[in-house]
C-alpha positions as CSV (number, residue, x, y, z in Angstrom):
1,X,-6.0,-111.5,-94.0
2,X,-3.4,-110.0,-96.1
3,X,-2.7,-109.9,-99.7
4,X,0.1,-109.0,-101.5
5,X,0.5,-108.8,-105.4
6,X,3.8,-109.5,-106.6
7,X,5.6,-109.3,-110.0
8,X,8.4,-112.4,-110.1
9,X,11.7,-113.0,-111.6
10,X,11.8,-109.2,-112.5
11,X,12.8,-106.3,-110.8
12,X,10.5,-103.4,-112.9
13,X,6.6,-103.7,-111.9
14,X,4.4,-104.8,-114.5
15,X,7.1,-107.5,-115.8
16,X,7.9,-111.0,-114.9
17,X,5.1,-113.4,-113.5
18,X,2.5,-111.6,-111.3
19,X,1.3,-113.9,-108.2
20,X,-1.3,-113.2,-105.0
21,X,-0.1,-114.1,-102.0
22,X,-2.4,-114.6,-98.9
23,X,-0.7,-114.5,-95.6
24,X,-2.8,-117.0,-93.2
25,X,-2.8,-117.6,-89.2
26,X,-4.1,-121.5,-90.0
27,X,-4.7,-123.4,-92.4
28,X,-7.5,-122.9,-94.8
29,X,-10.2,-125.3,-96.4
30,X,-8.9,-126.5,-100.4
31,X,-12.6,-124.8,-102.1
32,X,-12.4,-121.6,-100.1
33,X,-8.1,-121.4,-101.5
34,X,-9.8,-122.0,-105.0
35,X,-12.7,-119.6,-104.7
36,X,-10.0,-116.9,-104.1
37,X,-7.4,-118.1,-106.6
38,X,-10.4,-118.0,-109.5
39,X,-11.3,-114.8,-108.3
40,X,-7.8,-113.4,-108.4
41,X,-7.4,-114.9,-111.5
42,X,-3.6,-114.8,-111.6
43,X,-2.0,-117.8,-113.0
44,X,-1.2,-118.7,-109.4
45,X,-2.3,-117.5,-105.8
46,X,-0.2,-118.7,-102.6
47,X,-1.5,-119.4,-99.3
48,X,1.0,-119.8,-96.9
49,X,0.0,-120.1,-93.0
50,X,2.5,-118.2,-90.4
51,X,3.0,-118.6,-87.0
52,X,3.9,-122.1,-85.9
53,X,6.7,-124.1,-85.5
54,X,9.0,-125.8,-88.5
55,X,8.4,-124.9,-92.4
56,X,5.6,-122.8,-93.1
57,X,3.0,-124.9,-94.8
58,X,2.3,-123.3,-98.7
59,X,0.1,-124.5,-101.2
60,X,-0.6,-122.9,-105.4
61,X,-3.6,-122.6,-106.9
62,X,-4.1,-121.7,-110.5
63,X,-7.8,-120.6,-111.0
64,X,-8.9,-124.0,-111.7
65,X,-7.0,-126.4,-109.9
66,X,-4.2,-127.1,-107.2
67,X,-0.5,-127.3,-108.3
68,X,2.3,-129.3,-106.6
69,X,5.2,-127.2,-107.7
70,X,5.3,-123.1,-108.4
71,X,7.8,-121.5,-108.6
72,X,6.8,-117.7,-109.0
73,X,4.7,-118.1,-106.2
74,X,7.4,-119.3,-104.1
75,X,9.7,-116.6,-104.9
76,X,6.7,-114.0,-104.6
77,X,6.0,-115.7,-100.8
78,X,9.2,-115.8,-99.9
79,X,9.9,-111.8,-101.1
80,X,6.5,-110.8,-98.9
81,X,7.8,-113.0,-95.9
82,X,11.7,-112.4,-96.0
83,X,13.7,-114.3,-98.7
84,X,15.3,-116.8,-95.4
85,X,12.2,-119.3,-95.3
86,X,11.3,-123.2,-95.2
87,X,7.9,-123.9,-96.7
88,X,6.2,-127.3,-96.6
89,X,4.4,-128.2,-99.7
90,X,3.2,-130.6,-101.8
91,X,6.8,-130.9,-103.5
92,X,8.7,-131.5,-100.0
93,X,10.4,-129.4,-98.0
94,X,11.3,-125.6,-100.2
95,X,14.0,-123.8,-98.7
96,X,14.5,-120.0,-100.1
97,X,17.7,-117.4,-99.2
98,X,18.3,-114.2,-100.1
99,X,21.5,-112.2,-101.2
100,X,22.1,-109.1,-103.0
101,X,18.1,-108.8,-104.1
102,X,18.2,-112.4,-105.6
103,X,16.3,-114.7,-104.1
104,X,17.1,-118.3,-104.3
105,X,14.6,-121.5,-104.4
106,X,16.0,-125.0,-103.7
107,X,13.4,-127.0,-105.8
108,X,14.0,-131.2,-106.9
109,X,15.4,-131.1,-110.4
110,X,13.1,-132.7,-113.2
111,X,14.9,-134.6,-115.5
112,X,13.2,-135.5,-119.2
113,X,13.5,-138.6,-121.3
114,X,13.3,-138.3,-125.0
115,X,9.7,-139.3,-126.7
116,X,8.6,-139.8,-130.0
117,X,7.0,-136.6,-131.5
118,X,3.1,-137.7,-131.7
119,X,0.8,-136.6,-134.2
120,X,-1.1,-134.8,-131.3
121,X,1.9,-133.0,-130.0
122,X,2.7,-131.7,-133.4
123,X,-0.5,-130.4,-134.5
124,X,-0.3,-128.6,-131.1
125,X,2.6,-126.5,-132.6
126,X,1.7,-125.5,-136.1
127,X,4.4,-123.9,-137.8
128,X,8.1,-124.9,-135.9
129,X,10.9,-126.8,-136.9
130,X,10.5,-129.9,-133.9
131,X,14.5,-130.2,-132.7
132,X,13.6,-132.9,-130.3
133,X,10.6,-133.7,-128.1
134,X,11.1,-134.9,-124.4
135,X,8.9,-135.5,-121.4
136,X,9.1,-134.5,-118.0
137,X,7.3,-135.1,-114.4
138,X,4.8,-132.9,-115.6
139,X,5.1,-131.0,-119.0
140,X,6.2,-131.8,-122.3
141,X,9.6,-130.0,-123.6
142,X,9.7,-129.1,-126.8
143,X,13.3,-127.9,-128.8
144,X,12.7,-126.3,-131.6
145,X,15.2,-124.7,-134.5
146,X,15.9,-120.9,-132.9
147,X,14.7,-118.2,-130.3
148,X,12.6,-116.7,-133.7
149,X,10.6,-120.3,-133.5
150,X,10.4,-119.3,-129.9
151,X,8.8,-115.3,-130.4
152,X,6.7,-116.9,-132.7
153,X,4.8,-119.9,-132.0
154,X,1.3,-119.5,-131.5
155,X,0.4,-122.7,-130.3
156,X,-3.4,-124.4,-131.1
157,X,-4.4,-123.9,-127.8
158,X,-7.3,-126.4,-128.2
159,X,-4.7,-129.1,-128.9
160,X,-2.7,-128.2,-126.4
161,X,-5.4,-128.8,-123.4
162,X,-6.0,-132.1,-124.8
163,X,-2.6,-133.3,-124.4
164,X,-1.7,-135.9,-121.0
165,X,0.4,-133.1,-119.5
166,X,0.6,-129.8,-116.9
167,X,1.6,-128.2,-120.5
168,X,4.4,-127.7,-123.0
169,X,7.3,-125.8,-122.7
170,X,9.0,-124.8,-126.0
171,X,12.4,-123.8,-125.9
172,X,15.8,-123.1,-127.9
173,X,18.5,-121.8,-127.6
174,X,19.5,-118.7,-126.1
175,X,21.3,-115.0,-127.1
176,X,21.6,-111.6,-125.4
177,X,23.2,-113.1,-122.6
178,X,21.1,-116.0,-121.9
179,X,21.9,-119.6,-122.5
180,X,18.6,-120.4,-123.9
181,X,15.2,-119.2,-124.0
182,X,11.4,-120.5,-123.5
183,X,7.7,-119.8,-123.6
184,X,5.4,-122.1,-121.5
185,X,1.5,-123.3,-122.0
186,X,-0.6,-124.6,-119.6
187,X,-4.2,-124.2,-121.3
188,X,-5.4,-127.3,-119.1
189,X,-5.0,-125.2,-116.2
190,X,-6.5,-122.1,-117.4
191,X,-3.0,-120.9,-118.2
192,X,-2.9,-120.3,-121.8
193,X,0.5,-118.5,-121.3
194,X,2.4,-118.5,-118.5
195,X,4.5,-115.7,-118.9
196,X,7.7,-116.7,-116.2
197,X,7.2,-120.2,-115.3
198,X,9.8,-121.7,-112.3
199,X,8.8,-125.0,-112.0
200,X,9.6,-125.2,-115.6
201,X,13.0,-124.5,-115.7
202,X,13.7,-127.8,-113.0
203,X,13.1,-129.7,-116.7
204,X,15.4,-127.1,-118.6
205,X,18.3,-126.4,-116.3
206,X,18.7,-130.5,-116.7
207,X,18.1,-130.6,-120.4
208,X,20.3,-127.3,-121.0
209,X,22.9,-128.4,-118.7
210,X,23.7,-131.5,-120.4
211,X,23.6,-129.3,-124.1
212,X,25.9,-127.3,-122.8
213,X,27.8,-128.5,-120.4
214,X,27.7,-126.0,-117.8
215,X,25.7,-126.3,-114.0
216,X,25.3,-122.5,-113.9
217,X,22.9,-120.9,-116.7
218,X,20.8,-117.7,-117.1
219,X,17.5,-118.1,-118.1
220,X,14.8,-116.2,-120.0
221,X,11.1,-116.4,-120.9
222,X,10.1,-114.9,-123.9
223,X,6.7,-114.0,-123.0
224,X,5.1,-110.7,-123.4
225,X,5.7,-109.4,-119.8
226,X,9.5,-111.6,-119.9
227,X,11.6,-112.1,-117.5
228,X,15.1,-114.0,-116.5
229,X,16.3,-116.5,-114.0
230,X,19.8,-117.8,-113.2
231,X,19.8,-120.9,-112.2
232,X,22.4,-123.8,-110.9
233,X,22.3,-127.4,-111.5
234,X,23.4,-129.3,-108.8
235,X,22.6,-133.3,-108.7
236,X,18.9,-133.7,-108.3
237,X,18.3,-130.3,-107.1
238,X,18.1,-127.1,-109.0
239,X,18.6,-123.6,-107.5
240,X,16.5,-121.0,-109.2
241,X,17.7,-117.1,-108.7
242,X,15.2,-114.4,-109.3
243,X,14.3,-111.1,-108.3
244,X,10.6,-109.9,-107.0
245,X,8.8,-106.7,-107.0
246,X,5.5,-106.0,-104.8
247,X,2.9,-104.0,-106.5
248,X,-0.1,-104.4,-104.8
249,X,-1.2,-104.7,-100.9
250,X,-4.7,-104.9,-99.7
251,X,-7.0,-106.8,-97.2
252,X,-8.9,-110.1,-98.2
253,X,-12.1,-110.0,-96.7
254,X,-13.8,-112.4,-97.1
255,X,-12.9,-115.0,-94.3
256,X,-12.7,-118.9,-95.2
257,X,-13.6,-122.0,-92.7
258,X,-11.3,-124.5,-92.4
259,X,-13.3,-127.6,-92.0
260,X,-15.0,-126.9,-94.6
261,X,-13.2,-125.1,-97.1
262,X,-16.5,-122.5,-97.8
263,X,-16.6,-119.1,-96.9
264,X,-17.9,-118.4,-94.0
């Protein structure tokens, strides 16, 4: 089997988000996918299985559990397979294009609703000014004063795991050319940063695009390795725009039953 490592949303290796991709001829059992993902240890590993008819089935694994939605992964599949794909998943139907070394995801937007900021939430974020608190399908989104609150947070990552969410996404916003700017957590998930997060961004291209009034928006995550998306509201759908490098190549070995999900 092959498998490709691939630095997202960036076009300079060692940037962006890395991700594993494994190429597959049929589908896979769900504890052999995690045995390779925790062994990888990315923040997520794709499997997508080639070959048949209609959208390529893909699924995400972090190193401890399945994800429905990634969307560094997807980009980093759909740059090892051609950016023109349909992939199945757990999210629906994922359509990617490609144009002019972009490559664009179709993913459902995730719109937020406004929450009280809990005692648990705050003592999560030690030291930031709290704008407004909202929560999503998955994560909480956290607004805080400036993109210095941003650089600096160092969330209690303890806290953070405990909370009844994917993660937090802390965000303001944005300069240099960028409408506004985030870091993500997912500490639940054995992410304690994630340093270009796609899924993400269907929660702020709805919450920036009503702030600012505009459907198209460029993105960045202010993560160590960084990186920057452009991204298009467009009703209940939001089209991210990244760019994908591949870095590494190499042969998985050890095979996987698919019954059974243990290797073989």
């Amino acid at each position: 089997m092959e498998i490709t490592f691939v630095d997202s949303f960036t076009d300079t290796p060692f940037r962006g988000n890395p991700a594993a991709v494994v190429v597959l001829d049929r589908p896979a059992g769900a504890g052999w996918m995690q045995a390779v993902a925790a062994e990888v240890n990315l923040s997520e590993t794709a499997f997508v299985v080639v070959g048949g008819d209609g959208p390529l089935p893909l699924r995400w694994f972090t190193p401890r559990a399945e994800v429905d939605l990634c969307g560094h992964a997807t980009l980093a599949a759909a740059h090892v397979l051609g950016g023109e794909r349909r992939f199945d998943t757990r999210s629906g139907v994922l359509t990617t294009t490609e144009a002019d070394g972009w490559i664009e995801m179709d993913f459902p937007a995730d719109e937020t609703a406004p929450i009280e900021v809990r005692t648990e939430l705050a003592a999560a974020l030690p030291g930031v000014t709290v704008v407004e608190a909202r929560r999503g399908r998955d994560d909480y989104l956290v607004r805080v004063a400036d993109l210095g609150q941003v650089r600096a947070v160092r969330p209690d990552l303890a806290e953070l795991a405990r909370l009844s969410a994917r993660g937090v996404i802390v965000t303001a916003e944005g300069g240099d050319g960028a409408d506004f700017g985030s870091r993500c957590f997912y500490p639940a998930h054995g992410i304690d940063e994630d340093p270009v997060t796609g899924s993400a961004h269907c929660s702020l291209a709805t919450y920036w695009a009503a702030e600012t009034g505009k459907s198209e928006l460029v993105a960045d995550q202010l993560s160590a390795r960084g990186g920057r998306l452009r991204l298009t509201v467009d009703g209940d759908r939001v089209r991210l725009r990244g760019q994908a490098v591949t870095v590494i190549t190499g042969t998985l070995s050890a095979g996987a039953s698919a019954e059974s999900g243990v290797h073989e």
